[in-house]
N, CA, C and O of each residue as an XYZ file, in Angstrom:
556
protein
N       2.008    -11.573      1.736
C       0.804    -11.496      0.932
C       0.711    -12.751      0.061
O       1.686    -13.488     -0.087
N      -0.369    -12.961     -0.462
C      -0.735    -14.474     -1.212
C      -0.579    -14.099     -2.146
O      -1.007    -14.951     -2.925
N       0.051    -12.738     -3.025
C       0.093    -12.747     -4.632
C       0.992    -11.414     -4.633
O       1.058    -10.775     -3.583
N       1.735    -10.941     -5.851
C       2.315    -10.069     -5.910
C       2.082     -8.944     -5.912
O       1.258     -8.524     -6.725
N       2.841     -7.895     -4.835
C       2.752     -6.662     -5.217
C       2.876     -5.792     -5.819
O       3.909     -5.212     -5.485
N       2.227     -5.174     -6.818
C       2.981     -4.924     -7.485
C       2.829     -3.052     -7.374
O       2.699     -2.855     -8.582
N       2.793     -2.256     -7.021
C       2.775     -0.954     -6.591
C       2.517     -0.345     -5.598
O       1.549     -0.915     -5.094
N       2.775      0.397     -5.066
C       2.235      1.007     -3.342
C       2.206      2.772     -3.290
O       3.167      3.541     -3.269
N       1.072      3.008     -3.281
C       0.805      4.057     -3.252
C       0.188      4.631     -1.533
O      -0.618      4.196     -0.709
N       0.983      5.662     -1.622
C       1.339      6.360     -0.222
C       1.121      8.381     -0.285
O       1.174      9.215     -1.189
N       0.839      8.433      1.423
C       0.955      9.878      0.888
C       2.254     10.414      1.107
O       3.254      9.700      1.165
N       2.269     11.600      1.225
C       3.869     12.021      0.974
C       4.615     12.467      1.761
O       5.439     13.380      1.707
N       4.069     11.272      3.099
C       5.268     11.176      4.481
C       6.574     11.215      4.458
O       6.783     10.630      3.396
N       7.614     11.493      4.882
C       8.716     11.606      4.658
C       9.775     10.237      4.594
O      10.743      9.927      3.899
N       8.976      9.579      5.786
C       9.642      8.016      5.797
C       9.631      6.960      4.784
O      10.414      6.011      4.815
N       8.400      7.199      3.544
C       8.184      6.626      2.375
C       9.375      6.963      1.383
O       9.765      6.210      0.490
N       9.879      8.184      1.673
C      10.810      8.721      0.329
C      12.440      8.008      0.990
O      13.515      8.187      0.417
N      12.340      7.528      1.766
C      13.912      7.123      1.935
C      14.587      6.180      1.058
O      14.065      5.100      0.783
N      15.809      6.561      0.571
C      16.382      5.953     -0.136
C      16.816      5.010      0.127
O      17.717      4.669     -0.638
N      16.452      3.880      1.466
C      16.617      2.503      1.351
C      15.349      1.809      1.134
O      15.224      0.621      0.837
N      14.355      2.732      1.326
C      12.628      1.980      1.232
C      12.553      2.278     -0.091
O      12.068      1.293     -0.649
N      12.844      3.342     -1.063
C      12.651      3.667     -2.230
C      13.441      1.719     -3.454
O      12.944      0.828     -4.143
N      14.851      2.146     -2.950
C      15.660      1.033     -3.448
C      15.339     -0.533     -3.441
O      15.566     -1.338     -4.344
N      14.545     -0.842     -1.754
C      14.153     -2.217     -1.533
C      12.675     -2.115     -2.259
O      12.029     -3.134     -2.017
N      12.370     -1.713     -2.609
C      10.493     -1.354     -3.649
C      11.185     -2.215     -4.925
O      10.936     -3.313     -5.422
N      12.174     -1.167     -5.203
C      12.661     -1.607     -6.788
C      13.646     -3.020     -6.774
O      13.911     -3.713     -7.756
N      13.985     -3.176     -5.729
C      14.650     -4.750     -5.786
C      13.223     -5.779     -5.837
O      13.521     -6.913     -6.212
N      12.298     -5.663     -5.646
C      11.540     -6.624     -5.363
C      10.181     -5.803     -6.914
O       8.981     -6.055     -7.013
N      10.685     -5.246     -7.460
C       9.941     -4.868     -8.881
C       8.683     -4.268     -8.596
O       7.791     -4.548     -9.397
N       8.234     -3.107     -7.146
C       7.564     -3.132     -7.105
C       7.200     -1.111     -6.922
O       7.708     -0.465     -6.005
N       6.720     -0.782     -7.470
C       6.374      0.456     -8.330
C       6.038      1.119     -7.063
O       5.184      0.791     -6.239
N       6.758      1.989     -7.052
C       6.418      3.640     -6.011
C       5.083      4.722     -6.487
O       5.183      5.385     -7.520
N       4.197      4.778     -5.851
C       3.552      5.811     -6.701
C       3.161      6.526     -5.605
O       2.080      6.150     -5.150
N       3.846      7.712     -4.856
C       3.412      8.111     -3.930
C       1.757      9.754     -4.583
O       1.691     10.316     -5.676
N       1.018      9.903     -3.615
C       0.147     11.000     -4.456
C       0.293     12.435     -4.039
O       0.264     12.974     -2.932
N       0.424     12.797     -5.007
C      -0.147     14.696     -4.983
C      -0.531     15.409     -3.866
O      -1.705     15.451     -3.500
N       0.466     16.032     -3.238
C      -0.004     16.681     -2.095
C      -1.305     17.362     -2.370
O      -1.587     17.732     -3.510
N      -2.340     17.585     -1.052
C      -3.204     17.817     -0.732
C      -4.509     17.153     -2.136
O      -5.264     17.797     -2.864
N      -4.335     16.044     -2.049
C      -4.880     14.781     -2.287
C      -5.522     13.964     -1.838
O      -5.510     12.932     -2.509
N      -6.261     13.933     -0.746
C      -6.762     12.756     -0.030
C      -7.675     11.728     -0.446
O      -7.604     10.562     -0.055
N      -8.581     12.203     -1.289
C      -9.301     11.674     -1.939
C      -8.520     10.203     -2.562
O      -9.073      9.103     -2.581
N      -7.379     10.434     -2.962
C      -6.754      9.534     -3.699
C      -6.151      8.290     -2.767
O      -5.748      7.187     -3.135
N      -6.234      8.864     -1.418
C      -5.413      7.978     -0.564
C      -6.958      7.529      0.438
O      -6.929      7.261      1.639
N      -7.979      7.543     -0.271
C      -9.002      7.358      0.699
C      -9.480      5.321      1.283
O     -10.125      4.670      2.105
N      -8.751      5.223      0.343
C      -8.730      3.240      0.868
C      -8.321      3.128      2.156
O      -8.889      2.566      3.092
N      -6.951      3.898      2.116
C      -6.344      3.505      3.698
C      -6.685      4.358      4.572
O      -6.162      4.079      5.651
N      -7.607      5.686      4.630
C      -7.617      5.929      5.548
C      -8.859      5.969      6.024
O      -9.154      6.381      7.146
N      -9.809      5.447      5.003
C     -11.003      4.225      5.783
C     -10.705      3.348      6.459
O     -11.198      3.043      7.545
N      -9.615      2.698      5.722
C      -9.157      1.518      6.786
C      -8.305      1.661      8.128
O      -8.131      0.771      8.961
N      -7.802      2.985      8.168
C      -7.024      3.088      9.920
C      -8.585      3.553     10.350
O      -8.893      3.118     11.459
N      -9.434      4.201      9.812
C     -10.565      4.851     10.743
C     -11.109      3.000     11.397
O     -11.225      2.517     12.524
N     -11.320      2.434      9.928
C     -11.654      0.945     11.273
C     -11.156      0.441     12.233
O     -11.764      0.114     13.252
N      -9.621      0.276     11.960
C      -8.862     -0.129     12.869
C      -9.330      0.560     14.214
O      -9.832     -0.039     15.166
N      -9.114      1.748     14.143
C      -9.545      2.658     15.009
C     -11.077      2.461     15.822
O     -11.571      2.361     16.945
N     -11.249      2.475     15.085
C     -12.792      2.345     15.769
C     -13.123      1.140     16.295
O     -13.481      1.153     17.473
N     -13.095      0.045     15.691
C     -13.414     -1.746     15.736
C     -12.182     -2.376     16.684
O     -12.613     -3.144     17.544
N     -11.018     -2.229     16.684
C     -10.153     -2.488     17.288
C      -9.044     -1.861     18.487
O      -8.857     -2.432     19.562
N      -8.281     -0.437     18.030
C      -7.812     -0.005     18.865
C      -8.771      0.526     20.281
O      -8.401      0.264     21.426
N      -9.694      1.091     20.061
C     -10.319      1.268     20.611
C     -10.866      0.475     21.764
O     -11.240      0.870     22.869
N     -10.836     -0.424     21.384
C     -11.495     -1.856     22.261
C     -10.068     -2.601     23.650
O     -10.173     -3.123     24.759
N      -8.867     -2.230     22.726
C      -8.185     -2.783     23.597
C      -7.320     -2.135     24.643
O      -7.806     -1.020     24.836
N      -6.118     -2.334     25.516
C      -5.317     -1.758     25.998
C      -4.149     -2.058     25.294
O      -3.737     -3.182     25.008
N      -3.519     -0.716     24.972
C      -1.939     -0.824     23.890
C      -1.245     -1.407     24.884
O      -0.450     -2.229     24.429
N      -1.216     -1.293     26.377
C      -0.070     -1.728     27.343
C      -0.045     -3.318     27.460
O       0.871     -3.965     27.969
N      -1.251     -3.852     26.879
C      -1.776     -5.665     27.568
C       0.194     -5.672     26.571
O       0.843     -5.085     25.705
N       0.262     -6.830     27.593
C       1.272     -7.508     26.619
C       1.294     -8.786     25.386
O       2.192     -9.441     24.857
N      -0.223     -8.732     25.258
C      -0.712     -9.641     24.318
C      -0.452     -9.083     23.004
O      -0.146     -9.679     21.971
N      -0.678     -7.429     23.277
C      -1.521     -6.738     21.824
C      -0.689     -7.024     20.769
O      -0.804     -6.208     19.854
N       0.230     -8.034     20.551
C       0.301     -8.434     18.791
C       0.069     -9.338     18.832
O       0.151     -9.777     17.685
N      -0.340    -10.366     19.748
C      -1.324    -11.558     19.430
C      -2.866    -11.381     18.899
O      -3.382    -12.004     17.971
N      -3.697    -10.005     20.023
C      -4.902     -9.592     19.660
C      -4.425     -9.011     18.570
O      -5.072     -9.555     17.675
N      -3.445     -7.978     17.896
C      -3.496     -7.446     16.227
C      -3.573     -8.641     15.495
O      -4.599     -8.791     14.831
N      -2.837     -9.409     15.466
C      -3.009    -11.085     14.456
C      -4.339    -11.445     14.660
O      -5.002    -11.280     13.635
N      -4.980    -11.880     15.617
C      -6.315    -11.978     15.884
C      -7.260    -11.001     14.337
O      -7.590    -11.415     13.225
N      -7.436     -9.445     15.090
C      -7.693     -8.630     14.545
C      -7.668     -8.359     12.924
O      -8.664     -8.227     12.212
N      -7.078     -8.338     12.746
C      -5.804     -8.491     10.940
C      -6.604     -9.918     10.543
O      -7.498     -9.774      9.709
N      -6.387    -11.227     11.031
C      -7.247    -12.292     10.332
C      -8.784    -12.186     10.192
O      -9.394    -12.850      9.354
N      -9.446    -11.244     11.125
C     -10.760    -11.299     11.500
C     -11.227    -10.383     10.498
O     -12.308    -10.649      9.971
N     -10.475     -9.134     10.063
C     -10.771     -8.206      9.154
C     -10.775     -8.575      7.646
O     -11.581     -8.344      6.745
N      -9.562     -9.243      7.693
C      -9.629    -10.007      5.884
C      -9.962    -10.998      6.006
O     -10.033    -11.400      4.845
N     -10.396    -12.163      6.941
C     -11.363    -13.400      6.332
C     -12.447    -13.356      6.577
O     -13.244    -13.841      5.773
N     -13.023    -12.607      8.088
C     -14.653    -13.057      8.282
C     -15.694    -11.616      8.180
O     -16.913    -11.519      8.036
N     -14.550    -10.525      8.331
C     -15.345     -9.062      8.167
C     -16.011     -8.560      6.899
O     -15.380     -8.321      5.869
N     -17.260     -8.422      7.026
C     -17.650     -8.254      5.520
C     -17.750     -6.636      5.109
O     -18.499     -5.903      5.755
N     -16.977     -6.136      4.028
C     -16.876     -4.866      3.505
C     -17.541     -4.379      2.732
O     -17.934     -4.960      1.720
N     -17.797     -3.276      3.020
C     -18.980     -2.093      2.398
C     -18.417     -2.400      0.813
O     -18.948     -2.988     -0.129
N     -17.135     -1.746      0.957
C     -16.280     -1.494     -0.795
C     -16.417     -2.712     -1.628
O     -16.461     -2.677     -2.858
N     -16.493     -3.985     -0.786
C     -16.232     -4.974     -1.767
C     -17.769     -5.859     -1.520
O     -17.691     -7.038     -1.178
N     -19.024     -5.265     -1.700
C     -20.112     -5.293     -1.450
C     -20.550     -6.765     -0.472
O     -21.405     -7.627     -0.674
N     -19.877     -6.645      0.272
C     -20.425     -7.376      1.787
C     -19.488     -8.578      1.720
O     -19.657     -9.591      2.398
N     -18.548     -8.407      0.907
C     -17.219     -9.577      0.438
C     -16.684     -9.275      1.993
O     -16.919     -8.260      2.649
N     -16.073    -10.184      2.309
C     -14.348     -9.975      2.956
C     -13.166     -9.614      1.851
O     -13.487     -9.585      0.664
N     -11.911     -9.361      2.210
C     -11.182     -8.885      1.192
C     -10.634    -10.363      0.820
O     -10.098    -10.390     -0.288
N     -10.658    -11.849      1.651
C     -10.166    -12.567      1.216
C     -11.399    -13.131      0.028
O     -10.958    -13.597     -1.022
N     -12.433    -13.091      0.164
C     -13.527    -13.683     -0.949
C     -13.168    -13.133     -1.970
O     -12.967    -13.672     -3.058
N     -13.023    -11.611     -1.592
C     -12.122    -10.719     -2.951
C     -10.804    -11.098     -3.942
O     -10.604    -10.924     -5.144
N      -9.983    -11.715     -2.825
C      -9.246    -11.999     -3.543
C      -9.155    -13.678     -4.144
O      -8.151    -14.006     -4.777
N     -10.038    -14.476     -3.946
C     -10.415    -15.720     -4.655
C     -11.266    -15.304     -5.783
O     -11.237    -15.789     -6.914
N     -11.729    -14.727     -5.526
C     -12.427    -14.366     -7.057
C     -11.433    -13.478     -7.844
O     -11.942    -13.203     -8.930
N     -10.365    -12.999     -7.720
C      -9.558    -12.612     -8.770
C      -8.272    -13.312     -8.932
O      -7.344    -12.991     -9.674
N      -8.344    -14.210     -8.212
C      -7.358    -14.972     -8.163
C      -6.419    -15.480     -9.232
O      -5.215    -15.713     -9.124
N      -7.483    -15.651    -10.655
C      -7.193    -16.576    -11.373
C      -6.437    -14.638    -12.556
O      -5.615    -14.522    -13.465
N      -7.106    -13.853    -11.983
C      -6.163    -12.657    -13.278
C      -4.822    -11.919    -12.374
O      -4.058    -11.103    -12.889
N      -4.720    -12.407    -10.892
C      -3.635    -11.725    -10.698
C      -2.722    -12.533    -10.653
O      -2.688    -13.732    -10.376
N      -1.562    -11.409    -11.102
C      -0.489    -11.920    -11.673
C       0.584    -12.536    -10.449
O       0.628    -12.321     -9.238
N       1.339    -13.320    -11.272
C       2.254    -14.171    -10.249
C       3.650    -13.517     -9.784
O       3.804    -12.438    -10.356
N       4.652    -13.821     -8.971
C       6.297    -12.640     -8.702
C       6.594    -12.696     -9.862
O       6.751    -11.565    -10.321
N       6.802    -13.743    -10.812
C       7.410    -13.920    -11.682
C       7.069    -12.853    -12.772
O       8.048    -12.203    -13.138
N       5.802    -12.520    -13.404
C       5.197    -12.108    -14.404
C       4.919    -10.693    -13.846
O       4.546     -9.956    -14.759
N       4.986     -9.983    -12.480
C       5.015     -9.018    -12.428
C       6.589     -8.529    -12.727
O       6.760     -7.513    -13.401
N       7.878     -9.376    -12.139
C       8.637     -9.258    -12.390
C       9.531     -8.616    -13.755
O      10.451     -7.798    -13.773
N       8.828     -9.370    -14.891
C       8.817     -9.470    -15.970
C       8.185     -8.425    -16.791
O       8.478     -8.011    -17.913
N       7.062     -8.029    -15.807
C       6.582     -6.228    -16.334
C       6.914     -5.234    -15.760
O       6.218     -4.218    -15.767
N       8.298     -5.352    -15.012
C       8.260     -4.159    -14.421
C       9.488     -3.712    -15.122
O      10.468     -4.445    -15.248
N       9.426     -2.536    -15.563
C      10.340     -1.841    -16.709
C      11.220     -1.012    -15.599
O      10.556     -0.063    -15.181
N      12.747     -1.106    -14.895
C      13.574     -0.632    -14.239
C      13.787      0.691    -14.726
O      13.840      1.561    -13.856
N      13.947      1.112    -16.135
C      14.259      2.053    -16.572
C      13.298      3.120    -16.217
O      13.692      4.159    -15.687
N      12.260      2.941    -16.442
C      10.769      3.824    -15.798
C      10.502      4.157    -14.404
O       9.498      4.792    -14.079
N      11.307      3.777    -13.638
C      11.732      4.043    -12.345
C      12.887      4.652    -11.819
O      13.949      4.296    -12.330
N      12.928      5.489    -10.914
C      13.780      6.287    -10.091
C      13.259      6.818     -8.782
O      12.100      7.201     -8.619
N      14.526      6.812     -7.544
C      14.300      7.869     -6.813
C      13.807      9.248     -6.835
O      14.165     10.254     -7.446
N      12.589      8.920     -5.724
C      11.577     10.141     -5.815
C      12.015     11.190     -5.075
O      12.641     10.767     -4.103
N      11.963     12.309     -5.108
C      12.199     13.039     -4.074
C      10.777     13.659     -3.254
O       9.817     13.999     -3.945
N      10.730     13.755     -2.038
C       9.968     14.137     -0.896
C       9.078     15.086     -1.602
O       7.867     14.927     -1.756
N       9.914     16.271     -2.093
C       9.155     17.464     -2.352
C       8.810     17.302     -3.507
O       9.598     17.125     -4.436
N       7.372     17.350     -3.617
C       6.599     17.437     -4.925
C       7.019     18.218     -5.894
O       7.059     17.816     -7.057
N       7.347     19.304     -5.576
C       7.720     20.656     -6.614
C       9.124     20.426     -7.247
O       9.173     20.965     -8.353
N       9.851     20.032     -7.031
C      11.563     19.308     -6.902
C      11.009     18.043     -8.188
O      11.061     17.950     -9.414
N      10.642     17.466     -7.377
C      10.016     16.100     -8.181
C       9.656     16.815     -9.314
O      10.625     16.971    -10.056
N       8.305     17.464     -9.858
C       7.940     17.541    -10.783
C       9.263     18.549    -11.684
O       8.921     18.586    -12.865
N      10.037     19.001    -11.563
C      11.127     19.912    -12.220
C      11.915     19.287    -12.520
O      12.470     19.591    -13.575
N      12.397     18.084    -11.773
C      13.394     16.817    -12.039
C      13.008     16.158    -13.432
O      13.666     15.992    -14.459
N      11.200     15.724    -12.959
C      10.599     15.333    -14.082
C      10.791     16.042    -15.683
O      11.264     15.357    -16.590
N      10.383     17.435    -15.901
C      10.209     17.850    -16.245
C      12.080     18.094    -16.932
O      12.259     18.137    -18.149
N      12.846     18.179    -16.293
C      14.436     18.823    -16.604
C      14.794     17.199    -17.666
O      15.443     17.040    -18.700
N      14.129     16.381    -16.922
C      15.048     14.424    -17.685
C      13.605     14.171    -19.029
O      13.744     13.221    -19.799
N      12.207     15.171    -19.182
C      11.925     14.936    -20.142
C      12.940     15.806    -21.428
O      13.639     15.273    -22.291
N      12.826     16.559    -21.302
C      14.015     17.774    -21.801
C      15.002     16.818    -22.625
O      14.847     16.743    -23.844
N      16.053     16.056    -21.967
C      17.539     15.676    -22.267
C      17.133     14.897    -23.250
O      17.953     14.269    -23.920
């Protein structure tokens, strides 16, 4: 990516909660926020965006060509530089991100805001999670 990440919000697949994807997030200072089961609303960015994929791309090709991660690179550049988006009112996401260019923050300075202590391994199950939460406000 051309600027730092600094959080990733996911739904509450099981492969997100692993404790080496959880750990490599926080080596690189970058904030877990998975959402609230039966939530979608909240996770509705990305799953506009597989419906495009879906529709504009998979659709169009054969998964077997032995090209298809040359056509995904294709695809992937065509979507964030020349595709113009509803959400970001007829922007591409790269016009999007030149125009904010100048307030997002750099590795360094996200680095620098990311408070380690305010972070921990999540657990999968929401209900677990929130009691964990709830048991370490307590102490």
């Amino acid at each position: 990516m051309p600027f730092a990440i600094q959080r990733i919000q996911t739904d509450r697949d099981r492969e997100f909660f692993a404790y080496k994807v959880q750990k490599k997030l926080m080596e690189y200072c970058i904030k877990f926020r998975p959402i609230k089961p039966k939530s979608p609303h909240l996770n509705g960015k990305a799953e506009r965006s597989q419906r495009t994929d879906f529709e504009e791309f998979y659709s169009t090709v054969d998964l077997n060509d032995p090209t298809l991660e040359d056509l995904l690179q294709e695809w992937q550049h065509f979507y964030n530089s020349h595709r113009p988006h509803g959400s970001l009112s007829g922007k591409t996401p790269m016009d999007k991100y030149f125009e904010l260019m100048h307030k997002t923050p750099l590795w360094e300075e996200v680095g620098d805001m990311y408070d380690e202590s305010k972070e921990h391994i999540q657990e999968a199950d929401y209900k677990i999670e929130l009691r964990l939460r709830k048991l370490k406000r307590s102490m």
